[in-house]
N, C-alpha and C positions, 0 to 999 in steps of 0.2 A: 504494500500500500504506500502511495506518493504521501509525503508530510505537507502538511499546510504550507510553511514554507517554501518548499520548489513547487508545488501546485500554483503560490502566488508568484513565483521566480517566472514560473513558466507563461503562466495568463499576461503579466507584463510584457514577456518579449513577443508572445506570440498573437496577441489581443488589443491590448492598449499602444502598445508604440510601436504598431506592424502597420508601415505604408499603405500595406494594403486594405488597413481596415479604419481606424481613425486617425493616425500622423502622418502628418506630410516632412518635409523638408526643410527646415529653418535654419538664420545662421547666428550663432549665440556668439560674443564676443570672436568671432571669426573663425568660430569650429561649425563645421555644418553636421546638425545632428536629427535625426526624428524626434518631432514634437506634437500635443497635440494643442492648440491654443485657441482659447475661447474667449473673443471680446463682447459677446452674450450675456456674460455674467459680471459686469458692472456694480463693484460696491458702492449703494452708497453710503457716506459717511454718516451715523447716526451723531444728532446733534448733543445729546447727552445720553446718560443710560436709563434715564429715568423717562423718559420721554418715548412715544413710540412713532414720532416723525425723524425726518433726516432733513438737512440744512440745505439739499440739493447739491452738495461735494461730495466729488468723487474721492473714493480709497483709491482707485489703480482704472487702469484703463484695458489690459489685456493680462489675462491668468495663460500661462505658459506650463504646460506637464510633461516632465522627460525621463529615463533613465539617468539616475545620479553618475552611473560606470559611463557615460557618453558624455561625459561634461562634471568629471568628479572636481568641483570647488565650492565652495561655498558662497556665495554671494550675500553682502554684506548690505542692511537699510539704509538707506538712504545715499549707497553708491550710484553713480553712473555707467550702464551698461552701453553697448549696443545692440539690439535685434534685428533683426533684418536689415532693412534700408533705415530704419531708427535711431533714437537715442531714447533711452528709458533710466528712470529713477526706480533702485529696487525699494517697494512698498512693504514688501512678506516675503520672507525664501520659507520653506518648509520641505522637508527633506522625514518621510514617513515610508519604512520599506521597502527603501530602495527607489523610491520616486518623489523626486522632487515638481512639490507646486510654489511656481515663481508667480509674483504680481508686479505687475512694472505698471509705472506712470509715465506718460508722455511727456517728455523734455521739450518747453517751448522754445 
């Protein structure tokens, strides 16, 4: 019997960050790696905690999910990256299982 572990090893390589299924081709600080990136899900920033409106400001503008082994660094808040033809300010790095979910903000 497979362990949870490489059952999830394996659904990453072969599911989530497989070209052929939801990741395309991106270029992260100038490594090109499969990605899968969704600017659908738009945070926006809640005005306090106590409150259940938001201020109309945005957290990030594009959430980025990739194999950590395809791009092993850490990215640091409130650096400046590049994505694609971009420049981005890291909002959130999070790094759970071997996949990281990045939030980058649009550098004006």
């Amino acid at each position: 019997m497979i362990s949870f572990k490489d059952q999830l090893a394996k659904d990453i390589e072969q599911v989530f960050i497989n070209t052929q299924e939801f990741a395309d081709i991106h270029t992260l600080e100038g490594v090109e790696l499969p990605c899968v990136v969704n600017s659908n899900s738009v945070g926006n920033r809640k005005y306090n905690r106590a409150s259940s409106f938001d201020d109309g400001l945005y957290e990030y503008n594009i959430e980025v999910i990739y194999k950590y082994d395809d791009y092993p660094r850490m990215l640091i808040y409130k650096t400046n990256i590049s994505f694609d033809s971009g420049q981005y300010e890291v909002s959130n790095f999070a790094l759970d299982d071997g996949m990281v979910t990045l939030k980058l903000v649009l550098v004006s």
